[in-house]
Each structure stands twice: as structure tokens, then as C-alpha cells.
ZAMARGU-4260 file (C-alpha; in steps of 0.2 Angstrom, whole numbers, plus 5000, padded with zeros to 4 digits):
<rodrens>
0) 5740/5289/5437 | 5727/5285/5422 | 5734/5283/5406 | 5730/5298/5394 | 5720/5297/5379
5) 5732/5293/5367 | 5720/5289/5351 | 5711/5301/5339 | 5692/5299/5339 | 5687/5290/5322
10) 5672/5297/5312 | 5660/5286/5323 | 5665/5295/5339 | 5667/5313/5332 | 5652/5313/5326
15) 5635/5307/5333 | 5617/5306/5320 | 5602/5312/5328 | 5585/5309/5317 | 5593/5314/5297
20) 5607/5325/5304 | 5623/5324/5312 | 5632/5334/5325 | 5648/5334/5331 | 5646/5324/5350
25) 5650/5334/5361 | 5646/5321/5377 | 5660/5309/5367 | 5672/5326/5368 | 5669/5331/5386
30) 5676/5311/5392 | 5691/5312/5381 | 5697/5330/5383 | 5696/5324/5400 | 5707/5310/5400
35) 5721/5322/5389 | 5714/5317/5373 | 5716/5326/5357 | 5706/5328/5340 | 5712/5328/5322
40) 5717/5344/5314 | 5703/5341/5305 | 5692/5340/5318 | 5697/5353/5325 | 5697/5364/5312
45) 5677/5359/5309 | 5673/5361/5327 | 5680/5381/5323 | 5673/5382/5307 | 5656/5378/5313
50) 5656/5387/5328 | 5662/5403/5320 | 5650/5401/5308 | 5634/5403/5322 | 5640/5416/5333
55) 5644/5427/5318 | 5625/5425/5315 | 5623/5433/5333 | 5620/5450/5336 | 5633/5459/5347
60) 5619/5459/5360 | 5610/5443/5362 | 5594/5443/5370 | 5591/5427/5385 | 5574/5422/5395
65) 5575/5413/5411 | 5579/5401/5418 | 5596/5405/5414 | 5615/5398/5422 | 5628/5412/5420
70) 5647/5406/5421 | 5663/5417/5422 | 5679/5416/5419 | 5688/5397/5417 | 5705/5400/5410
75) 5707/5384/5403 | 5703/5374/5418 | 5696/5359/5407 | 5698/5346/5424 | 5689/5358/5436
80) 5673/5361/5423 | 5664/5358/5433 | 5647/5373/5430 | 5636/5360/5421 | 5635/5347/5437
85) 5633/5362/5448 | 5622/5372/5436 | 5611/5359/5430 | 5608/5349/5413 | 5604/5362/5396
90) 5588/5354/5399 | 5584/5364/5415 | 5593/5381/5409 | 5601/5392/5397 | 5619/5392/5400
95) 5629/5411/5396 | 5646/5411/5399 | 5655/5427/5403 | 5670/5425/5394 | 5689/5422/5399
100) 5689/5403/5392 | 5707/5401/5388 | 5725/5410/5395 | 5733/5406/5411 | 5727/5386/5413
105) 5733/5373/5402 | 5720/5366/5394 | 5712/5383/5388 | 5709/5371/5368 | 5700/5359/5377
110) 5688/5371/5386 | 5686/5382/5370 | 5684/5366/5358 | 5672/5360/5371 | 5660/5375/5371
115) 5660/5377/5354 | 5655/5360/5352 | 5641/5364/5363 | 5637/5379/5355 | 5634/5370/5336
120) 5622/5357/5344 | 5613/5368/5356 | 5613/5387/5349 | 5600/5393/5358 | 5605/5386/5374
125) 5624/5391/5375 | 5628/5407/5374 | 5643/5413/5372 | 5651/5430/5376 | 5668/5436/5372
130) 5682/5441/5385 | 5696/5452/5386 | 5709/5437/5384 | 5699/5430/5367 | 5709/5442/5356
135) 5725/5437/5346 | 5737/5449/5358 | 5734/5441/5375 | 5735/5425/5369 | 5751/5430/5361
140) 5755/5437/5378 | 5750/5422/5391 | 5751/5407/5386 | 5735/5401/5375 | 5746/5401/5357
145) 5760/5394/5364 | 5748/5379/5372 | 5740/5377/5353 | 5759/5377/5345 | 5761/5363/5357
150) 5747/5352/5354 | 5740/5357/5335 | 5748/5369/5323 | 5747/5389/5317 | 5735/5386/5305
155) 5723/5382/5319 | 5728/5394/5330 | 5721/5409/5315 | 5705/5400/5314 | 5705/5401/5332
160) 5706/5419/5333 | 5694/5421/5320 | 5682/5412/5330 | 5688/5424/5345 | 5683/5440/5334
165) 5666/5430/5330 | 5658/5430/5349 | 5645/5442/5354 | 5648/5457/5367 | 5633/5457/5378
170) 5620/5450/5384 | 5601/5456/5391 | 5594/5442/5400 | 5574/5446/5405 | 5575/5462/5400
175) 5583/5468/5416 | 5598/5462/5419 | 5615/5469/5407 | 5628/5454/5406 | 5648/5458/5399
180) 5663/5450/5402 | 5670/5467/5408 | 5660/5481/5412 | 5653/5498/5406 | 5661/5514/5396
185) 5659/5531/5393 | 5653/5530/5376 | 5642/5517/5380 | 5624/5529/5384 | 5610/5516/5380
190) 5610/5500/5375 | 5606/5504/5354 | 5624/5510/5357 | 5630/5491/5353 | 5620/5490/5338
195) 5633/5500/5328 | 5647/5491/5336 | 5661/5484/5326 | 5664/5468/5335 | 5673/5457/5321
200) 5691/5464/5324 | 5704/5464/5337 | 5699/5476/5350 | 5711/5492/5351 | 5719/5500/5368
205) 5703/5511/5370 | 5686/5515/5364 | 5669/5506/5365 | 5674/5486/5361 | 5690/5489/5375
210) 5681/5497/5388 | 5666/5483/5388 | 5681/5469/5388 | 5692/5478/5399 | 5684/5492/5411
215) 5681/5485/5429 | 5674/5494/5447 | 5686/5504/5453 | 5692/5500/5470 | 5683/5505/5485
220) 5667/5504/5474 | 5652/5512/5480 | 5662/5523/5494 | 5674/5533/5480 | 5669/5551/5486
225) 5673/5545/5505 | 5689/5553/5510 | 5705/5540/5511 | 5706/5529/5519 | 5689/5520/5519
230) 5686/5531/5499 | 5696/5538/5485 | 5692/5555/5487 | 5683/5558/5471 | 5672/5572/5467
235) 5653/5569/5465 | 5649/5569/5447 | 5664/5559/5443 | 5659/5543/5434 | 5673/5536/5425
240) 5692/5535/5429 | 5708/5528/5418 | 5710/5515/5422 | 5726/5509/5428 | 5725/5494/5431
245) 5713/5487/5420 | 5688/5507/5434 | 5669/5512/5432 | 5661/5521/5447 | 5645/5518/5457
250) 5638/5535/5448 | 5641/5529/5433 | 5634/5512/5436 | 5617/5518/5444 | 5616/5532/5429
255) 5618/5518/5414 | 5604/5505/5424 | 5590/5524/5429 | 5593/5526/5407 | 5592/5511/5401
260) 5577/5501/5412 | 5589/5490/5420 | 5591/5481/5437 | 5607/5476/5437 | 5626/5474/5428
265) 5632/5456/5429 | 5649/5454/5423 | 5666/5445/5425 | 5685/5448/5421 | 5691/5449/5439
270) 5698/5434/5451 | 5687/5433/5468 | 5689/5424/5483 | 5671/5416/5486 | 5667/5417/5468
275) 5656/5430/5467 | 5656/5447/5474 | 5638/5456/5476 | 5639/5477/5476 | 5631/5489/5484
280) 5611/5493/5479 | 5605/5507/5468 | 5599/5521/5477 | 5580/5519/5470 | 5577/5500/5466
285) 5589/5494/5479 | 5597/5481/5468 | 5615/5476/5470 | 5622/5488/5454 | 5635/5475/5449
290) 5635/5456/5453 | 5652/5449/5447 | 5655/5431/5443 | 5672/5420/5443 | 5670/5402/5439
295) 5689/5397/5439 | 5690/5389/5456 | 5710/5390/5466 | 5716/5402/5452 | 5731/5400/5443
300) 5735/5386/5454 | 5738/5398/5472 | 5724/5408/5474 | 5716/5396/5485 | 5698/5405/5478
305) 5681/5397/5477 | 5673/5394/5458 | 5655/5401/5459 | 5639/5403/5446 | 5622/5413/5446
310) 5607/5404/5443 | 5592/5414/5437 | 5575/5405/5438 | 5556/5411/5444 | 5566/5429/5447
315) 5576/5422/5459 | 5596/5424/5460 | 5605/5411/5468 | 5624/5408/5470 | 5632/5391/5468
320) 5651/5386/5473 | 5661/5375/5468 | 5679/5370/5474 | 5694/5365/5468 | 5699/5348/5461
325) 5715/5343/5457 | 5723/5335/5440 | 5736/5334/5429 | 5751/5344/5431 | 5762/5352/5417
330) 5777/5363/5418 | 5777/5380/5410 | 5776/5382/5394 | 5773/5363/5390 | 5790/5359/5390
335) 5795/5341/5395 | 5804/5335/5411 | 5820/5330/5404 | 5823/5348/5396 | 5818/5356/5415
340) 5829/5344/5424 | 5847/5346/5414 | 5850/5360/5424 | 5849/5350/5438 | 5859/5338/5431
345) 5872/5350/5422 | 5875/5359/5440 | 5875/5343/5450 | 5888/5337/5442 | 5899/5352/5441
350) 5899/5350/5459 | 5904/5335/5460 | 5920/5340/5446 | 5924/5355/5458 | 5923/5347/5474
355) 5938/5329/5466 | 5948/5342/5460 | 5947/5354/5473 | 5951/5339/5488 | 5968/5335/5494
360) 5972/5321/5504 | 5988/5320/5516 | 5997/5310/5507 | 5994/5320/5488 | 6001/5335/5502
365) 6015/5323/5506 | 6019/5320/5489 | 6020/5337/5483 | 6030/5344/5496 | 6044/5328/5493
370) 6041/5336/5472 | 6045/5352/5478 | 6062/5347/5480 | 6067/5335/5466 | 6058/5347/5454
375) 6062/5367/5449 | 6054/5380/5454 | 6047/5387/5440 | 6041/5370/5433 | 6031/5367/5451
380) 6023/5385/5449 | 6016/5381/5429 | 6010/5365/5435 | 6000/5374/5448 | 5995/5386/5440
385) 5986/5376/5427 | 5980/5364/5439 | 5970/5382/5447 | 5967/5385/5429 | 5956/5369/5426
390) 5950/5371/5447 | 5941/5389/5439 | 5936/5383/5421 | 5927/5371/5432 | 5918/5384/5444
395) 5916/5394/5430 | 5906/5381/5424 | 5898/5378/5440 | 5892/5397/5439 | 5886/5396/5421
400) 5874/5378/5427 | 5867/5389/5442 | 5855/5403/5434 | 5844/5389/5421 | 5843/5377/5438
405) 5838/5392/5448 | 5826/5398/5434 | 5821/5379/5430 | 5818/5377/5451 | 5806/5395/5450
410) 5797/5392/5432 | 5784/5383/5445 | 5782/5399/5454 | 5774/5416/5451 | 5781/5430/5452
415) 5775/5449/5445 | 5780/5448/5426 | 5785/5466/5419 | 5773/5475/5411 | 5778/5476/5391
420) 5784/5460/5382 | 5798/5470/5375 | 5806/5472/5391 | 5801/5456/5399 | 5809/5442/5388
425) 5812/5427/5391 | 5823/5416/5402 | 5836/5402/5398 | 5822/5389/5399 | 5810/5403/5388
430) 5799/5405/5403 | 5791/5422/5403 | 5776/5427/5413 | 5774/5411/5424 | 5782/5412/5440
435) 5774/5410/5457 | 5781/5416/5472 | 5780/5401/5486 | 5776/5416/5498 | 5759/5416/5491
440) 5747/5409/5506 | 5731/5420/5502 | 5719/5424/5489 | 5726/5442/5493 | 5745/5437/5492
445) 5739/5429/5477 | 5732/5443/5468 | 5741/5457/5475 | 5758/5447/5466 | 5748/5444/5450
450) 5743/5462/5447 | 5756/5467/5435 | 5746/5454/5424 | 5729/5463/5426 | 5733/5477/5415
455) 5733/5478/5395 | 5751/5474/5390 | 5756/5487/5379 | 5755/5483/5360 | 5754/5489/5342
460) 5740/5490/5335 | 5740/5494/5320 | 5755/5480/5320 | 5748/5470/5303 | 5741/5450/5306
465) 5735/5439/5294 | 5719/5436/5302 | 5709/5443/5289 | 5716/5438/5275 | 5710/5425/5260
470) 5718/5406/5263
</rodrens>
């Protein structure tokens, strides 16, 4: 196993001078996140700063020419980044990524501090849009803030959010073509409709900003009005649906793409087993209505799915894999191996307690019969009775060691989580929400068992946060 990169880049190697300027180095960054390696509060906190800084300058609908590389979902899948060796140097294509760069990996900092580096030195050729999971609630909910706790501090974690609260919506590459992390809305007509858009707060449970984050097809896409079982039964005219589980409709699709000039919706926000998913066309143009990407190859660890990116260029689309590739290993929620394995140890040696003092050999048996005589009766029934005594403290014991090595032994596996923090808790070993169930063998085992965590976890909204208050 390599050793990690235990030593914090000086000012030599954070930074880089090109002609009178300096930039922060991004292609110094990409090696030694790689390798495990941390910045400097400081630097950290300049890489936000800056970044923050150039997408707030962004419109909440930025505007992209071909050729152009677009990336989905990563989930803090720093080791398997693999889009810009697949995709092709900045020099050959504009890069837009969909969204979804931290929760549900482990190295979500490193793919965010990453980008945004990227972003500063090339800000025209890294686009970055924001995902349902770059708000301050999912990454309280997942395990993003409980990652930054681990490696960097709180006040980091706010300028991360603001940052979060900083990236644009939407995207128009060529004119033609409407890219979103999630999808569409009934409130969203034409495409001035985002002009008005608040994006610089922490999206609600509905409206506008939550519905373009959130709002994905509804199953059975393309065939809804189709009785069940191939269908849904809908009636014709229906367009939109709550969505229950995180679902626009194929009328409602082809409608927003006839009113606004548009070929095409390309978005991301949901887990597929190639990669990529292409819809059914539009009745007049005959163009897939929805292309969806997902760049997070073997999600979550089981899923066992393919990575994928679109390539744009001379008005061709073409579809890039990319499989998985392993790397480190860390146990939920960043805690160490010593504090998973006393568990083991605790219950291990109860057992070992339990089994001495519950053993009698033939001669101990001989003894105590020869005692029974010599010794009175109600002596020989208080010397039992509190050898059973310390027999049960120890079992008792035993039990108590059981459920945090049972919990410690599953913490590795998933399992659906309940839908509401509040309910959910956490475990002896403060795992919540990061369980897998060893029965996963599938993409679909893997997804159907994760679904619980597709939804919007219930929340306050108007809960008050010091995001927008003065340092």
C-alpha cells in the first residue's frame, strides 16, 4: 500500500506563476489529493473564496459552444476521476459538469476543491452547475459535513456551502440543447423564466430552484398513459406528477423543448447501469427528449454500474464509458479501526469469561459433591447462587458487547435508512444511513435497497443557519 501524502503543499506548490499572474496549480492538486493529501485551512479557504467569487459572476443559465464534455454525478469519487482522460484535455473541449460532486463517497472535499480549482484557472472552460446534494441539508443528512469535520474544521465547512449557493442552475449548450442536474418544472414555461431566479439560497421543499435540482422522469417514461403493467395509466394531458420519490412526464418534456426551440433536455441526479440512459424521441424532431448522464462508476461501492460522459463536437453526440477502479478504503463515517474493532474485542472476550466460568471438570464435580457433605446446606446454596450470579453478570455482559459488534460488522453494509433524521438516529458506533445489504448483487438490487435515500429527507426550512451572516 503507498504511503499517503502526509505533507501540506508550501507556497511553491499551491501556487503556480504563469506570465505576471499566479494561479492556484490545479495539476500539483490533482497528484496529491490523489495520494490522500491535504491543503492548509488557508488554502483551502482561498480555493473557496476564489471560486465563489467566479460563479457568483455567472448567470443562473450559462451559455456553452461546442465542442463540449458534459460529466454527471461523481459523489466524491476523487480515485475513480477519471472524465478528463476519457473526455479529453480543456484544450480540445469545454468541460460542464452536471452537478452531484460531493455526499455518499469519501472524498467529496477533494473532488469539489479540485473543480473549483479548475474553475479559477479556466472559467470559461469549466462549467459548473449545482446538484440537488450541494445544499447545506443533504450534506447535513449524508455524509459530506461529517467528511469536512474529519479532515478540516466548521469554519470551512460555511464557506463551502456558500460556494454551494454560488453555482449556476442551467446550462444552454449550442442553443439547442437544455442541460440541469435534475430536470424540469411546472413553473418553468420558457427559459427567461430563470432569469428571475433566486439562486443564492438554500433551495426550499418545492418551487422552481427544487424542481430543477430535484424533479426527475417518472417511471415508465415515455409509455405513462399505457395501461399497467407496461404504463401508469395516466390521463393524456397530464404533464407533471408529485413526485414521490424524487417525476416529469414525456408531454411535458416535448411541450417545454416545441416552446422553447429545443432539441433536447440533458440532465443527471439519477444512478444508471451503463451510464447513461437515452429517451424516447419527440414526436416532430425525432430527438431523444431527455439524455441522462451519471459519471460515478460502481456506485456507492455495489452498484456494480458503469461511469459514462457526452461528448458534443461537429454536432455529434457520443457516449464514453468508464469503469471502476479501486482505491482506498475508509469505514463509515471516518472513524478509525481501533474504535470499529473494540466490539469485537469486548464480545470476544466475554466469551471467553463465560465459557471458564461456566466449564466444570470431573473432578471440580467430585469436589463439590465431597463439600456437600462437610458443608451446610444453606451455606452450599449462597455459594451457588452467587457463583450463577457472577455466571449472568457475565452473559449479561456478553449481550450488552453483541449489538455494537453486530452494528460495527454491518456499518460496511447498506441497508434502506428511514426516511426523516429524527426518526433515524444513530447507532452505538453513530452510523446512520450507511449500511449495505451483502444481498446486493445487481445494479437493480442495488438501487431498489438505496431508494429510501432518493427522496428529499424531511426538513425545516425556515430552521435559521448562519450561512448568510457577517464574519
Amino acid at each position: 500500500v503507498p504511503p499517503t501524502a502526509a505533507h501540506i503543499p508550501s507556497e511553491d506548490e499551491f501556487f503556480v506563476i504563469e506570465g505576471r499572474q499566479k494561479r492556484i496549480s490545479h495539476e500539483y492538486l490533482k497528484n496529491h489529493f490523489f495520494n490522500e493529501g491535504r491543503v492548509s485551512e488557508e488554502q483551502a479557504l482561498y480555493i473557496l473564496e476564489q471560486a465563489t467569487n467566479v460563479l457568483s459572476r455567472e448567470p443562473n443559465m450559462v451559455s456553452v459552444k461546442s465542442p463540449v464534455t458534459i460529466c454527471g454525478d461523481i459523489h466524491g469519487q476523487y480515485v475513480r476521476f477519471s472524465m478528463f482522460e476519457v473526455g479529453g484535455s480543456l484544450k480540445e473541449s469545454t468541460y460542464l459538469f452536471l452537478g452531484d460532486y460531493v455526499d455518499r463517497g469519501d472524498f467529496g472535499i477533494e473532488c469539489l476543491l479540485y473543480l473549483y480549482s479548475l474553475k479559477t484557472a479556466h472559467p470559461k472552460n469549466i462549467l459548473l452547475l449545482r446538484g440537488n446534494h450541494e445544499c447545506r441539508h443533504l450534506t447535513e443528512y449524508f455524509t459530506f459535513k461529517k467528511e469536512y469535520l474529519h479532515k478540516y474544521s466548521e469554519n470551512m465547512y460555511e464557506a463551502c456551502v456558500r460556494s454551494f449557493c454560488a453555482l449556476p442552475i442551467a446550462a444552454l449548450m449550442d442553443g439547442k440543447f437544455f442541460c440541469v442536474h435534475g430536470g424540469l418544472s411546472p413553473q418553468l414555461m420558457t427559459l427567461k423564466d430563470l432569469e428571475n431566479l433566486n439562486r443564492h439560497q438554500e433551495p426550499g421543499a418545492h418551487g422552481l430552484l427544487c424542481d430543477l435540482l430535484w424533479s426527475e422522469l417518472i417511471s415508465n417514461f415515455g409509455s405513462e398513459t399505457e395501461p399497467q403493467p407496461k404504463g401508469l395509466g395516466l390521463d393524456r394531458g397530464t404533464t407533471f406528477t408529485h413526485n414521490a420519490t424524487r417525476g416529469s412526464r414525456y408531454e411535458a418534456v416535448c411541450q417545454f423543448l416545441e416552446w422553447n426551440g429545443l432539441l433536447t433536455v440533458i440532465c443527471g441526479h439519477e444512478a444508471q447501469d451503463a451510464g447513461y440512459t437515452i429517451y424516447r424521441k419527440t414526436p416532430k424532431r425525432k430527438f431523444p427528449s431527455v439524455i441522462t448522464i451519471f459519471s460515478a462508476p460502481n456506485y456507492l461501492d455495489v452498484s456494480h454500474n458503469r461511469g459514462a460522459i457526452l461528448k458534443y463536437t461537429n454536432k455529434n453526440i457520443t457516449i464514453r464509458q468508464h469503469n471502476s477502479s479501486s482505491g482506498p478504503y475508509w469505514l463509515p463515517n471516518f472513524m478509525d479501526a481501533f474504535t470499529w474493532s473494540l466490539p469485537f474485542l469486548g464480545l470476544k472476550t466475554t466469551e471467553m469469561l463465560f465459557a471458564v466460568l461456566n466449564t466444570c471438570t470431573q473432578e471440580e464435580l467430585a469436589e463439590s459433591n465431597s463439600e456437600e457433605e462437610t458443608v451446610g446446606t444453606d451455606n452450599l446454596a449462597a455459594r451457588r447462587q452467587l457463583f450463577k450470579s457472577k455466571i449472568m453478570a457475565v452473559g449479561r455482559m456478553q449481550k450488552v458487547f453483541q449489538l455494537p459488534r453486530e452494528e460495527s460488522e454491518n456499518a460496511i453494509e447498506l441497508e434502506p435508512g428511514s426516511l426523516t433524521t429524527s426518526t433515524r438516529g444513530l447507532d452505538a458506533l453513530g452510523v446512520q444511513g450507511n449500511r449495505l445489504n451483502i444481498s446486493i448483487r445487481t445494479f437493480d438490487d442495488a438501487r431498489r435497497v438505496d431508494l429510501a435515500n432518493e427522496r428529499l429527507p424531511d426538513f425545516d426550512p425556515n430552521r435559521p443557519v448562519a450561512l448568510f451572516e457577517d464574519a
